[in-house]
C-alpha positions in Angstrom: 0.0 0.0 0.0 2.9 2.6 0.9 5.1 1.8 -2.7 1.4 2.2 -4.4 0.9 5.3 -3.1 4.3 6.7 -3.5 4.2 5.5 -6.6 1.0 7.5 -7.5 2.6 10.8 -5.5 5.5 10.5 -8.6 3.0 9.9 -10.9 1.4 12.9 -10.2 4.6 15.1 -9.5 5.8 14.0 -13.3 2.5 14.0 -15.1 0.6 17.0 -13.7 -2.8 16.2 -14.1 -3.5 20.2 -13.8 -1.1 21.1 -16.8 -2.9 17.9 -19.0 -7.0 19.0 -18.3 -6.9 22.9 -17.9 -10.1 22.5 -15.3 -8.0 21.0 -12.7 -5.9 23.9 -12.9 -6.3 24.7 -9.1 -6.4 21.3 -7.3 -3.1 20.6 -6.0 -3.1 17.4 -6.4 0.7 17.2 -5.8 -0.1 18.1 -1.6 -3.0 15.9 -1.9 -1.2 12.4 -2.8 2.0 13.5 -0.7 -0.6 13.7 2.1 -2.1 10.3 1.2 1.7 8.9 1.0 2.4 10.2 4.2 -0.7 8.1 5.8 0.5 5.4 3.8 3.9 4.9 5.1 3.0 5.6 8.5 0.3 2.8 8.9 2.8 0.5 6.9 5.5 1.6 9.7 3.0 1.2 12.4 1.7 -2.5 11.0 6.1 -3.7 10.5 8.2 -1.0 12.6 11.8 -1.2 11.0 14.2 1.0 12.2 14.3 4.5 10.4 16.8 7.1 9.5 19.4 4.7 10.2 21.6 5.6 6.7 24.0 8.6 7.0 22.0 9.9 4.2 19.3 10.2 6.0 21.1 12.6 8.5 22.3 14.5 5.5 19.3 15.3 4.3 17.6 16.2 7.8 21.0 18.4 8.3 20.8 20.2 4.5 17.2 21.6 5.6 18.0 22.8 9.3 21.0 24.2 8.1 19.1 26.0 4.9 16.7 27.3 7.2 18.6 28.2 10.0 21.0 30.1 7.7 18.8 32.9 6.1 18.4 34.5 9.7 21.7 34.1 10.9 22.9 36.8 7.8 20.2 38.7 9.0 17.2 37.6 6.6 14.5 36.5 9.2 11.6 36.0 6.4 14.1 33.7 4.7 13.3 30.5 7.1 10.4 31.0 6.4 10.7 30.8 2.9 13.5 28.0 2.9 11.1 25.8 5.1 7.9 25.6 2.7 10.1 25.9 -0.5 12.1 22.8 1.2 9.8 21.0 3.4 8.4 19.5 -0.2 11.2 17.8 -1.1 12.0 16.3 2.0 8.8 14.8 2.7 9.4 13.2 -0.6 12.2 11.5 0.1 11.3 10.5 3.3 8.2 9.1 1.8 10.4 7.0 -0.6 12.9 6.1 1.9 9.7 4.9 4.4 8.3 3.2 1.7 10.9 0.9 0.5 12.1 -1.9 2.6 14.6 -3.5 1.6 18.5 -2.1 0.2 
């Protein structure tokens, strides 16, 4: 159920359903299946707990985005976490989603 609905949040990331049928224009249907991945992979945790965030890679990626936000205020750009944090957060659920996802190397 979680690589399904991964699998349909890349779908949707790399078809745009919005850009295809110009009536669907304002459905963010990217947010939506992220959402539905995010469920997903936490009930498929919660039914087979496996131990998480146990590749350095994993800490890389955590430390790129506290470090990206954390570094537009301390140059003195305050609004900038902000910004870095929702243009970010995106991205990291996504992998996090694939990395929750998949079980095996």
């Amino acid at each position: 159920m979680a690589i399904a609905a991964v699998v349909l949040y890349l779908i949707v990331l790399y078809v745009r359903p919005g850009e295809i049928i110009p009536g669907w224009e304002g459905i963010p249907f990217a947010a939506i299946t992220q959402g539905l991945g995010l469920v997903a992979v936490s009930i498929s945790w919660l039914m087979r707990p496996r131990s998480f965030l146990n590749q350095p890679l994993d800490l890389f990626v955590a430390g790129y985005f506290v470090a990206a936000v954390l570094s537009n205020p301390a140059w003195g750009w305050i609004g900038g976490a902000q910004y870095a944090f929702t243009l970010l957060l995106p991205a990291i659920i996504a992998y996090f989603l694939i990395r929750g996802a998949v079980r095996t190397p």
